[in-house]
C-alpha positions in Angstrom: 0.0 0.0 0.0 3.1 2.0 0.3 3.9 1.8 -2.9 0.6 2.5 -4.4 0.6 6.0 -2.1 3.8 6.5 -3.4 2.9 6.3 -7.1 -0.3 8.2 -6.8 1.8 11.2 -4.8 4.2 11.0 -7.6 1.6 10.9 -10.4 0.0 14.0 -8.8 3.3 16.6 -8.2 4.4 15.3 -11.8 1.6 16.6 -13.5 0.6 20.0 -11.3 4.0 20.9 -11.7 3.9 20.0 -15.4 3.9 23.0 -18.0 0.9 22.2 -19.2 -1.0 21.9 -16.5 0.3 25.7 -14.9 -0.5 27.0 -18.8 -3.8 25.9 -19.2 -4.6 26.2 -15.6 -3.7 29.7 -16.4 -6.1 30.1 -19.5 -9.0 29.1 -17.3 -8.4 31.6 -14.9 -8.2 34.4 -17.2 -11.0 32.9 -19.2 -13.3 32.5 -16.2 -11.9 36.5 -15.5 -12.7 37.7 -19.1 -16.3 35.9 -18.5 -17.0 37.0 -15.0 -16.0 41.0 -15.8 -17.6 41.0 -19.2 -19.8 43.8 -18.6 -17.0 45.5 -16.7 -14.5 45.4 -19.9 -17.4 46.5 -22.1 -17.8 49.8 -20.0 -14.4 50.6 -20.2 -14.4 50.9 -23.7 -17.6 53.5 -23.9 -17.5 56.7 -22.9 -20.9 58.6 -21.4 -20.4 60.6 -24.4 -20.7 58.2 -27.2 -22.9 55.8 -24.7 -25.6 57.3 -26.9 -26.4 57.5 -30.6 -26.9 61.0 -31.8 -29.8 60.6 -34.3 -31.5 63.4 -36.4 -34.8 63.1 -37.6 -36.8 65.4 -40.4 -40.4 65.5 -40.2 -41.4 66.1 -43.9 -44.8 65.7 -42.6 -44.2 68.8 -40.3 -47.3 67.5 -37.9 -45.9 63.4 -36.6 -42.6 64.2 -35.1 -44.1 65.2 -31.7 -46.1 61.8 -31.3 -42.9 59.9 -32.6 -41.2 61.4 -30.1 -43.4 60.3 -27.5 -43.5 56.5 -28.7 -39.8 56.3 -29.1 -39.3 57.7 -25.4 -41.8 54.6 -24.2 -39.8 52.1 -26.6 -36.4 53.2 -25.8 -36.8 52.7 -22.2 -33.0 53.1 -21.6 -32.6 55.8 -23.6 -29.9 54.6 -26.1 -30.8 56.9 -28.2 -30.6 61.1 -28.8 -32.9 62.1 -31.0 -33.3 65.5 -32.5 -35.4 67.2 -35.0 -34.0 69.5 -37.2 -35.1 71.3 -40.0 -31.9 70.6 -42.7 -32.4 69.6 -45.6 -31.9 65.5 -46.0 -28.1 66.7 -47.9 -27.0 68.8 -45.4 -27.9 66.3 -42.6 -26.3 63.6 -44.6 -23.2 65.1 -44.9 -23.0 65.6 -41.6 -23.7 61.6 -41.0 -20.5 61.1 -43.6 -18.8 63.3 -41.5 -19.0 61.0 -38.1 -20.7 64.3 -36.5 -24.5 62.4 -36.2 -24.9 58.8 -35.7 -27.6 58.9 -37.8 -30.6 60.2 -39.9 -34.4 59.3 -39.7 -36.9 60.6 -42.2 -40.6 60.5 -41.7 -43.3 60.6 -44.7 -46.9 60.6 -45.3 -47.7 59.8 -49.0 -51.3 60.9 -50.9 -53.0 58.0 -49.3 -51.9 59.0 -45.9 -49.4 56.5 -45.9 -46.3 56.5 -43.1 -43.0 55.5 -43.8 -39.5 56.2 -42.6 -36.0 56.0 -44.0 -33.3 55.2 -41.8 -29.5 56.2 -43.0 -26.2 55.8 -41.4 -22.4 55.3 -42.2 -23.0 51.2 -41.4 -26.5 49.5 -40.7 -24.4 46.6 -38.6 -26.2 47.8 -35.7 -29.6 47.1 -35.5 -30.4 49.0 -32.5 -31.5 52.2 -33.7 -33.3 50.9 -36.7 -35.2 48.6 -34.5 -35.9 51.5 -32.1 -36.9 53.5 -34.7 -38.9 51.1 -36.8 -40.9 50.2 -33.0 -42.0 53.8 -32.3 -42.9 54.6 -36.1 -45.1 51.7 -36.3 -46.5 52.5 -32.6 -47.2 56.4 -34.3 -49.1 54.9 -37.5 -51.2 53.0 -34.7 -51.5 56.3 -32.8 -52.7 58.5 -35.6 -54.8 56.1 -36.7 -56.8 55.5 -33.8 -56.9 59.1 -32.9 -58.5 59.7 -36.7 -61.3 57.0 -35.8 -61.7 58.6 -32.6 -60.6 55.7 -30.2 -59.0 57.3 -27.1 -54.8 56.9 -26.4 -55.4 55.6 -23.0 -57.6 53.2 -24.5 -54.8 52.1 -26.9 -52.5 52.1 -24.5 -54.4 49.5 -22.4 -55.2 47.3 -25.5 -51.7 46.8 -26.2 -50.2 46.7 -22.6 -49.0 42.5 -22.2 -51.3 40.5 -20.5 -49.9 38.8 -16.7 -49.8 35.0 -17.2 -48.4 33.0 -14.0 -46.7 29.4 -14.8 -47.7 26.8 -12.2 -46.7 23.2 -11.7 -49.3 21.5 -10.2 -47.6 18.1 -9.5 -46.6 18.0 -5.4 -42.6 19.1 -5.3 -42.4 20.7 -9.0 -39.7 23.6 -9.5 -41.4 26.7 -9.7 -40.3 28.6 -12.9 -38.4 30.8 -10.6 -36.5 27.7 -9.1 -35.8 26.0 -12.5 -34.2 29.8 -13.8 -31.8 29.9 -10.8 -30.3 26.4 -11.2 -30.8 26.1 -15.0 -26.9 28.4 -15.1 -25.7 26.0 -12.5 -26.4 22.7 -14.5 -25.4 24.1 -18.0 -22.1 25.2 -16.2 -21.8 22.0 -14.6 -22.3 19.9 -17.7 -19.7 21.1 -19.4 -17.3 21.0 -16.2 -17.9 17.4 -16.5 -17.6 17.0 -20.4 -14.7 19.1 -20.7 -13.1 17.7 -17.6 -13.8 13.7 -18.3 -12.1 14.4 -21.7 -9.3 15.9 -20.7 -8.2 14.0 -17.5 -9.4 10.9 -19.4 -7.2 11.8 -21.9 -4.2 12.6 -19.7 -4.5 9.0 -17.8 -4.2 7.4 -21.5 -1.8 9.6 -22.6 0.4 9.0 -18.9 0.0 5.2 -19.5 1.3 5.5 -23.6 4.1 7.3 -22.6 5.4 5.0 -20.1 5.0 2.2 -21.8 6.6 3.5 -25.6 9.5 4.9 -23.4 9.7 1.2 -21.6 9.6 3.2 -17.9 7.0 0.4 -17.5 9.2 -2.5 -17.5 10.8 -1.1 -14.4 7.5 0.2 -12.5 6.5 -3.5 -13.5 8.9 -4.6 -10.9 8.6 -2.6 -8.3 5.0 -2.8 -7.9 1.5 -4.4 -9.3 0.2 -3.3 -12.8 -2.7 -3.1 -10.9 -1.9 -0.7 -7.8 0.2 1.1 -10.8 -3.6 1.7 -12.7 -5.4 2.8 -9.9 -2.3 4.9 -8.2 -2.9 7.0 -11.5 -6.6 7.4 -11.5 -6.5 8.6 -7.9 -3.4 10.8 -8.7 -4.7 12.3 -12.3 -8.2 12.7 -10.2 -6.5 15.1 -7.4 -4.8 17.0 -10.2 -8.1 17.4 -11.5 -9.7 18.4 -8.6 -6.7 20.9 -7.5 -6.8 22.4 -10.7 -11.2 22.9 -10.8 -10.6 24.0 -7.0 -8.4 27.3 -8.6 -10.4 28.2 -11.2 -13.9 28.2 -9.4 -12.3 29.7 -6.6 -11.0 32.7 -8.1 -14.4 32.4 -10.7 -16.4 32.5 -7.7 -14.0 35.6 -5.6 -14.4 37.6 -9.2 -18.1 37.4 -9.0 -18.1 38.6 -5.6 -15.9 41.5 -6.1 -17.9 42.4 -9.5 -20.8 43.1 -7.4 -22.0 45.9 -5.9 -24.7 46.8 -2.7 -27.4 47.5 -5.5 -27.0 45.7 -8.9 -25.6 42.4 -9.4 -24.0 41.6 -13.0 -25.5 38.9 -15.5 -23.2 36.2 -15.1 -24.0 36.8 -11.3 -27.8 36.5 -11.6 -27.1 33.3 -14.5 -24.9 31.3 -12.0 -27.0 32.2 -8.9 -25.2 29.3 -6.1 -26.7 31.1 -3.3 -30.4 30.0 -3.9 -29.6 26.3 -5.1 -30.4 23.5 -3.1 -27.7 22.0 -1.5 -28.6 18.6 -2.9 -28.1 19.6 -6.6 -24.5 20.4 -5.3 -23.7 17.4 -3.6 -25.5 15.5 -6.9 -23.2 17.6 -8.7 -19.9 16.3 -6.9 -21.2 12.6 -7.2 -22.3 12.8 -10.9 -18.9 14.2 -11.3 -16.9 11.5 -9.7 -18.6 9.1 -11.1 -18.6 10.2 -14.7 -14.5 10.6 -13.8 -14.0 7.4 -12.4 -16.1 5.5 -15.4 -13.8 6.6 -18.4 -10.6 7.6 -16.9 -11.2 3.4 -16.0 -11.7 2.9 -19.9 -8.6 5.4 -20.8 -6.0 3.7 -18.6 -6.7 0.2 -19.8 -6.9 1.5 -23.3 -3.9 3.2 -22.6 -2.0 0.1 -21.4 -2.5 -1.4 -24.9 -1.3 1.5 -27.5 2.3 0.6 -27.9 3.0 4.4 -29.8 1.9 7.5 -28.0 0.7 8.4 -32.2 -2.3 6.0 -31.6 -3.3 6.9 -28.4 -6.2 9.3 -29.7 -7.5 6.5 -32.3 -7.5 4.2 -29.4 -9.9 6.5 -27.3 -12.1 7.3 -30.3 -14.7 5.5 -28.9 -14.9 6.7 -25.7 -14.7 10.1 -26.3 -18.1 10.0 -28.9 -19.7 7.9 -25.8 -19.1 11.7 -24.0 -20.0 13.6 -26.7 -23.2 12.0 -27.2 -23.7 12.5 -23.6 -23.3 15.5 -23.9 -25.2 16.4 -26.7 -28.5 14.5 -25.5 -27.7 16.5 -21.9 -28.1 19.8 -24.2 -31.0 18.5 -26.3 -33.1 17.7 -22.8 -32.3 21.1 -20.8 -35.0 22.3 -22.9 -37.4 19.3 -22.2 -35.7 17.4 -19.1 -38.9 15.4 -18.8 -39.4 14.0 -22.2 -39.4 9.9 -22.3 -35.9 9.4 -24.5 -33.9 12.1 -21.7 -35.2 9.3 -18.9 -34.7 6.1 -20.8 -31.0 7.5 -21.4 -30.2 8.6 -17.9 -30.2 4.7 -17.3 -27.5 4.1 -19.3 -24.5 4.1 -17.6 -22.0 5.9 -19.6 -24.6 8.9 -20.1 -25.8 8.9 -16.6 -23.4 11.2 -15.1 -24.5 13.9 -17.3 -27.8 13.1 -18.4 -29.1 12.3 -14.7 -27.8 15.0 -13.1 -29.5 17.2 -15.5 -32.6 15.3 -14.3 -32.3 15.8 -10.6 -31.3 19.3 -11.2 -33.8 20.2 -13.5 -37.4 18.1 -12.0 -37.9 16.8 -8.9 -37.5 13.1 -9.6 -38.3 10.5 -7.2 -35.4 9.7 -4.6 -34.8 6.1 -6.3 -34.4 6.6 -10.1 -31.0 9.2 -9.0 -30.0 6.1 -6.3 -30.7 3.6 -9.2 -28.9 5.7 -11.7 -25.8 6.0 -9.3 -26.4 2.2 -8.4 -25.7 1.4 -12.5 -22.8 3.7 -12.8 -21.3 2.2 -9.9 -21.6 -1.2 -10.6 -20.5 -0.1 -14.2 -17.4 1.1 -12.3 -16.3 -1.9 -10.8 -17.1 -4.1 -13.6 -14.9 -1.9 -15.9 -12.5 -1.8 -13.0 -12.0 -5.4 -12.6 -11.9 -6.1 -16.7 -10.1 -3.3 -16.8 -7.7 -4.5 -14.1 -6.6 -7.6 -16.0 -6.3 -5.9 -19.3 -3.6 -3.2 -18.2 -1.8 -6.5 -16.5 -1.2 -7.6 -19.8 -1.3 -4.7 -22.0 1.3 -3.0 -20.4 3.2 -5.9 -21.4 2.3 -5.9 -25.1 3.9 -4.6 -27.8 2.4 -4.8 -31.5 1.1 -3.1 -33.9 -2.5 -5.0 -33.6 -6.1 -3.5 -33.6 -7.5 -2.1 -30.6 -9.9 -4.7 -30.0 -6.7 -7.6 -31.1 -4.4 -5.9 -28.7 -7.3 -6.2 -26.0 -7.6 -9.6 -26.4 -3.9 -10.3 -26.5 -4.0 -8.6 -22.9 -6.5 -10.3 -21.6 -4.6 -13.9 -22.8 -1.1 -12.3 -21.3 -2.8 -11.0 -17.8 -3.6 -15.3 -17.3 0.2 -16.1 -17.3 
């Protein structure tokens, strides 16, 4: 047992002190930064004084810009935009538009038929804003004139468009309100890709670890110092503390940013997506386990994989297959976020190597009976073992094949050397 504490110890300080794991260690940090103060680094590139678009408007009508102004003020509720009417001609205002000293132009008409219509020009029509703006109160003035010509009050309008109050109730005893389902829906779409990103890289790493080894014939001499088999799960522990050293960094320092980004009145957007603070502690602790156990499943099928590539070039064709098994959990985790109670997302959470994922959206996202997340955990467990103990006895004699065989030959050939 020594040994096996030894080898997991020296697994772990290997790879946290690896290049590779301090550079991309480093990327997530500033990522989870860049994300985290996105609408800070946004405001520092506007200015109060070009926060707004300067738009001029000519009322060739002479008699609709003082209800288009009204409309625009109740449509641009954040006042994005500074509108002014002026009475230049369209060149003269145009020019000025070329010249970068207006945002823009807006022209109102009324044709013989009594017609409206409005012309919207600037340097680039990229951004939609204005126009939309624009187009909104215009429309909201042809309403206003019209109603006013059939002798329908504006208060009367007003009320006749004002959105009807609609509440969303679950009736079904222990339902997420829609409230509850908005504040964990950020927690489980962060959380689902912690653990695809996480099993695929750590996965990855464990074959990769093994490979090496083995090409550079280290594992001849590991071979006799200690059981291929305390050497397997030595590195799954040890890869599995690198992995949780290096998640514990970057969602400290995620979480700390957050914190600092927020202030006694207003919280940010990333703050009110990722809301931890009102999530059940259950969905956590499901988190964690769903983790684990979606870890300890295929970093199991990467290490005895692994043990049977004889070039470090093959390891990624080897572990094909295993990495579509997470990328089709994935995927079905993403299609059901939307629908987490449709028949195909339950039938699949049963399946072991999309239960991690596909469960834990489950329990985050309904209120499932107690049993189906026990069972689910039961399967993966069992799963775990199983692939454990095959996977056991085929890193016993993969790490002592060499060839240039199939996958699924060099597995057998393991499985025929692990006997002797």
């Amino acid at each position: 047992m020594n040994k096996f504490f030894i080898m997991l110890f020296h697994t772990y300080k290997n790879k946290i002190t690896a290049k590779s794991f301090i550079i991309s260690t480093v990327i997530s940090v500033l990522l989870v930064l860049f994300v985290t103060n996105l609408e800070s680094i946004i405001s520092m590139f506007q200015s109060d004084d070009d926060a707004k678009q300067e738009i001029a408007v000519i009322d060739e009508t002479n008699e609709l810009y003082p209800i288009f102004s009204k409309q625009l003020k109740a449509v641009d509720a954040d006042s994005e935009l500074d509108m002014k009417q002026t009475k230049k001609s369209e060149k003269e205002v145009s020019q000025q538009v070329k010249d970068e000293k207006l945002d823009g132009m807006f022209i109102i008409k009324r044709d013989k038929n009594g017609e409206i219509s409005g012309t919207y020009k600037a340097l680039t029509i990229s951004d939609e804003t204005a126009y939309n703006y624009l187009k909104q109160a215009l429309t909201q003035t042809k309403t206003a004139v019209g109603t006013a010509d059939l002798g329908v009050s504006q208060e009367k309008i007003s009320s006749l468009y004002a959105p009807v109050s609609v509440d969303n109730v679950a009736l079904q005893t222990g339902a997420k309100s829609e409230e509850e389902l908005g504040q964990v829906m950020g927690l489980v779409y962060i959380l689902l890709f912690m653990i695809y990103f996480a099993v695929i890289m750590y996965a990855s790493m464990i074959a990769m670890e093994v490979a090496t080894e083995k090409s550079s014939r280290v594992m001849e001499i590991l071979i006799s110092s200690m059981p291929p088999i305390q050497q397997m799960f030595a590195k799954l522990f040890g890869i599995a503390l690198v992995g949780v050293t290096q998640l514990a960094i970057i969602l400290s320092i995620g979480f700390a940013s957050l914190k600092l980004g927020e202030t006694g009145e207003t919280t940010s957007s990333v703050s009110q997506f990722i809301n931890v603070t009102d999530v059940p502690v259950s969905t956590i602790i499901y988190a964690v386990i769903f983790f684990l156990l979606g870890y300890f499943l295929y970093a199991t099928m990467a290490a005895f994989l692994g043990s049977v590539v004889s070039r470090i070039e093959d390891v990624q064709q080897t572990i094909t297959p295993m990495t579509l098994l997470v990328v089709a959990g994935f995927m079905i985790a993403m299609f059901g976020i939307r629908t987490p109670d449709a028949g195909f997302i339950t039938a699949t959470s049963f399946i072991p190597f999309f239960t991690p994922m596909i469960m834990f959206l489950r329990v985050g996202m309904l209120d499932i009976p107690f049993w189906q997340a026990a069972l689910g955990i039961g399967i993966t467990l069992l799963t775990i073992i199983i692939l454990a103990v095959i996977g056991a006895r085929i890193y016993k004699g993969g790490v002592l094949f060499y060839g240039n065989s199939s996958a699924f030959k060099a597995i057998k050939q393991a499985l025929r050397l692990s006997k002797n």
